[in-house]
C-alpha positions in Angstrom: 0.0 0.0 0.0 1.4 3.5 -0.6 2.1 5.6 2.3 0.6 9.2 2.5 3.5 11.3 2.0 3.8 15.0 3.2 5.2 18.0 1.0 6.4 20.8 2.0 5.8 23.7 0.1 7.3 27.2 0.5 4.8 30.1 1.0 6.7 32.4 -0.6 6.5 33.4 -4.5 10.5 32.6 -4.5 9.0 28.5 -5.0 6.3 29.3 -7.0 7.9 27.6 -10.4 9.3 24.7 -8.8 5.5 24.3 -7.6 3.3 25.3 -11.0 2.5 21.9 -12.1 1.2 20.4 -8.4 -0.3 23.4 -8.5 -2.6 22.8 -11.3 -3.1 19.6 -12.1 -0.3 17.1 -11.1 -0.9 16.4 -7.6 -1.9 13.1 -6.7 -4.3 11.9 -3.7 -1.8 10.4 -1.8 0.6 13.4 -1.6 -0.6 15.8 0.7 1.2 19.7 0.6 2.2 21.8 3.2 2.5 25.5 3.0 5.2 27.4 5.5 7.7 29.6 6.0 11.3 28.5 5.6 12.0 28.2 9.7 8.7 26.4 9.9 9.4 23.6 7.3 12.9 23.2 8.9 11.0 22.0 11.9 9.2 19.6 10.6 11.2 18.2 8.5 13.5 17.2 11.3 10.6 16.5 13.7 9.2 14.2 11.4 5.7 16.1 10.9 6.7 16.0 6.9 8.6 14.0 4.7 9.9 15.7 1.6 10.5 19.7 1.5 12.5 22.5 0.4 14.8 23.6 3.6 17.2 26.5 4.2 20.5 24.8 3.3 22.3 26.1 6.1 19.9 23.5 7.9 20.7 20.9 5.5 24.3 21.6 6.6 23.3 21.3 10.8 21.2 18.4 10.2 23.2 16.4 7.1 23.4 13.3 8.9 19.2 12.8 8.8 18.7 13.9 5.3 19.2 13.5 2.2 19.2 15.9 -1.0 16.9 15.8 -4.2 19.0 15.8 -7.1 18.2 19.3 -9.2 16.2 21.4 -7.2 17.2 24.4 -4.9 16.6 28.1 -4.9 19.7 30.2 -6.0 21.1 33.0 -7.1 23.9 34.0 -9.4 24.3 37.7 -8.0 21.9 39.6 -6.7 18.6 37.6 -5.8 16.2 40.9 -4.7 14.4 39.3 -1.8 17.5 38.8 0.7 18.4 41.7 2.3 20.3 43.4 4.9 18.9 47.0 5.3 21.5 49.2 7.2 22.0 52.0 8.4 26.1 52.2 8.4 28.5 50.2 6.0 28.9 46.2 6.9 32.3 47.4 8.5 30.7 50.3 10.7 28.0 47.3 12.5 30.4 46.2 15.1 28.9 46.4 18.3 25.4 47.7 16.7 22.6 46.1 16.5 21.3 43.5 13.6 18.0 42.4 14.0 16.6 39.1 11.8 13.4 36.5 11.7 14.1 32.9 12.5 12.6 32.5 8.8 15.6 31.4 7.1 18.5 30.0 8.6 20.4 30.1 6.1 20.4 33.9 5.4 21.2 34.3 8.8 23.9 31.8 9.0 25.3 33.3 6.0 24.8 36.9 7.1 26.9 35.9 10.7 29.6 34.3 8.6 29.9 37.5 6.1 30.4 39.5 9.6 32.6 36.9 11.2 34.8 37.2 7.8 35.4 40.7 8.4 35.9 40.6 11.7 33.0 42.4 12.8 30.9 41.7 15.5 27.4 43.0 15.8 24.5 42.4 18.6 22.5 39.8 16.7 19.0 40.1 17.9 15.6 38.1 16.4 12.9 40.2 16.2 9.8 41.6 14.5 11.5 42.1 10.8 8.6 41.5 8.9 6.6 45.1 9.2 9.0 47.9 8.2 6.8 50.1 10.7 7.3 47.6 13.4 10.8 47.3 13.6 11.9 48.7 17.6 13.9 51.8 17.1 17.9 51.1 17.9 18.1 48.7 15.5 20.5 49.8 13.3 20.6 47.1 10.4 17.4 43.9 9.8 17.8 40.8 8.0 14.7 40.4 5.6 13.9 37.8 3.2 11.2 36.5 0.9 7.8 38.3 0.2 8.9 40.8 2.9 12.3 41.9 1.2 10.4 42.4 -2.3 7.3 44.5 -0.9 8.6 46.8 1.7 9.9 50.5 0.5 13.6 49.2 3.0 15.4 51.4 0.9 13.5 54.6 1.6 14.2 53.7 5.1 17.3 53.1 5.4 20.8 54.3 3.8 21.9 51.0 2.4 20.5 48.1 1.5 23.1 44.6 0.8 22.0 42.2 -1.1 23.3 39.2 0.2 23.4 36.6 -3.3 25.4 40.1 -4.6 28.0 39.9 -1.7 28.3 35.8 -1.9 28.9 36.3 -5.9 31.4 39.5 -5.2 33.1 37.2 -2.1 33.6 33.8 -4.4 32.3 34.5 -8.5 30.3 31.9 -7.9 26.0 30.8 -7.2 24.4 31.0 -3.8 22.0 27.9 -2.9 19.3 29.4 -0.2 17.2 26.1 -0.2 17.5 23.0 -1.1 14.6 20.1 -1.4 15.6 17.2 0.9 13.9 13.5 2.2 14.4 12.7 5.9 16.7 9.4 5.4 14.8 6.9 7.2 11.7 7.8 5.0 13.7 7.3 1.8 15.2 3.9 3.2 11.9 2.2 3.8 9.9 3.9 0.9 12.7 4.8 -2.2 10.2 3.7 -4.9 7.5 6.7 -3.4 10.4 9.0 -2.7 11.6 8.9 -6.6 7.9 9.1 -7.6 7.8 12.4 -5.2 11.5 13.4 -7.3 9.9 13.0 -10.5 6.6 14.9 -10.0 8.8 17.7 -8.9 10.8 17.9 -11.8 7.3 17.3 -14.1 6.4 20.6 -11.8 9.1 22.5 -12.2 9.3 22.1 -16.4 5.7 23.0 -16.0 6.5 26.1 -14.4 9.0 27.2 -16.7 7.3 26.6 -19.2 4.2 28.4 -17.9 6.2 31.4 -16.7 4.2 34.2 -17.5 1.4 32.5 -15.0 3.3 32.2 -12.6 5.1 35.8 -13.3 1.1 37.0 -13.3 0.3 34.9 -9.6 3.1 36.0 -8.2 2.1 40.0 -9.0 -1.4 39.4 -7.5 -0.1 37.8 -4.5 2.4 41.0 -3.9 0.6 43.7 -5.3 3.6 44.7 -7.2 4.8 45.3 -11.1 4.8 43.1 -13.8 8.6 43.7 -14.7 9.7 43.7 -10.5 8.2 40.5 -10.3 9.8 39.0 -14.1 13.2 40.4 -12.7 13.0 38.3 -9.8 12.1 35.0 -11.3 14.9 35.8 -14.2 17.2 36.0 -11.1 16.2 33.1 -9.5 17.1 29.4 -10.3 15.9 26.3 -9.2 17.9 23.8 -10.4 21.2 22.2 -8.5 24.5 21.8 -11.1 27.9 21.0 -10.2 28.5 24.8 -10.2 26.1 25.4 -7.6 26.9 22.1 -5.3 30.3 23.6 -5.7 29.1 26.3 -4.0 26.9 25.0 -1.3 30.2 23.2 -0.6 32.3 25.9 -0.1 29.8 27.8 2.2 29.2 24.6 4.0 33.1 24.6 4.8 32.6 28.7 5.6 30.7 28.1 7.8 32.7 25.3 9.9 35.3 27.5 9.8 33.7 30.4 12.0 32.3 28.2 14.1 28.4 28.2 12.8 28.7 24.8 12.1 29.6 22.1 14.9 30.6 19.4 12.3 31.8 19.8 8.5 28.5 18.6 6.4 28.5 16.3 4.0 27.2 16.7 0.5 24.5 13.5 0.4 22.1 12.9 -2.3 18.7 10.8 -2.6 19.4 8.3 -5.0 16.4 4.8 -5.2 19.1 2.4 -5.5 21.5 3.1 -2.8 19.1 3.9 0.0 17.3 0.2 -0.9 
């Protein structure tokens, strides 16, 4: 009998292409989809709550041992990426000792935004906060982390003097992509069900064509979702990719071993991928 099988989903636009074809059409009764932010699907992922989902990959990186990567899906950058942001008020150089407020959204932006700091030698107050209301943000904070919908709706740089974006920084730092997310099966999962799990793999990829192929629907969805321009919204999904080459596992390597290096990371993290007939 087939198991029921739980899917993450990503609730921000950032996913919408990878998702198009589940969207309309493609999802089956035993796959059921679950919609959350970044942080959210992190925890169940590792709780067990959900099966298959798209993760920060900084948490890929603290939790390598338990899962295992899906073979050409992430979301990634090469340069800027729009919806990442650090909104400051002073240079990177001039936070030391300020304070740099974040979400728990993502951990990967914020791992990657501690190790950009650590780097330079510069040491701010982290805090987590309220970053997702411009007009909430507590006064004396003097730079925010924001990511997603948030970072692409939200006049940040009428607020403040500069505004990083963090895929920009990675691809000034190495000349090479940033992974954000990555889609991952918890390992015991794929042992006892591979068969499902590849099933799961290739729906994704049917998706994802879909999406591409659809893109001016999902460039349409994503400006009624966000209330915002028809060529803001095609910018950001021609600066977005969601597939996983060598290039970009590369990458994810090398900020995986970045982040050992300052001490983010207990362990180095192994690169593992889902593959049917070695988790048998």
């Amino acid at each position: 009998m087939k198991p029921k099988i739980s899917l993450g989903k990503i609730s921000y636009i950032n996913a919408s292409p990878v998702y198009y074809g589940l969207d309309n059409g493609l999802l089956p009764d035993w796959l059921t989809m679950v919609p959350d932010v970044p942080s959210a699907l992190n925890h169940q992922i590792i709780t067990g709550q959900i099966e298959i989902s798209p993760i920060s990959a900084a948490f890929y990186a603290m939790n390598h041992e338990k899962l295992l990567l899906l073979p050409d899906l992430s979301i990634s950058c090469h340069g800027n990426v729009l919806s990442v942001l650090c909104a400051s008020n002073y240079a990177l150089d001039d936070l030391d000792q300020k304070t740099v407020m974040f979400s728990q959204e993502s951990a990967s932006a914020a791992s990657f935004l501690k190790m950009i700091f650590s780097q330079r030698q510069v040491y701010p107050d982290f805090k987590v906060g309220p970053v997702g209301d411009i007009n909430l943000i507590p006064s004396g904070v003097d730079a925010v982390m924001v990511i997603g919908d948030t970072a692409l709706t939200q006049p940040w740089q009428e607020r403040y003097v500069h505004c990083f974006d963090l895929g920009g920084i990675w691809y000034e730092m190495t000349g090479l992509p940033f992974v954000f997310a990555v889609w991952v099966v918890r390992e015991a999962f794929a042992k006892r069900y591979p068969e499902q799990v590849g099933q799961v793999l290739d729906l994704l990829h049917a998706s994802k064509k879909q999406g591409y192929a659809h893109i001016e629907d999902v460039i349409f969805a994503g400006t009624q979702k966000l209330k915002l321009s028809h060529s803001l919204i095609k910018r950001y999904y021609d600066l977005l990719i969601c597939d996983l080459d060598p290039l970009k596992i590369k990458a994810m390597k090398i900020f995986f071993e970045s982040l050992y290096e300052q001490d983010i990371l207990d362990t180095p993290a192994k690169v593992r991928f889902f593959n049917p007939s070695s988790v048998k």
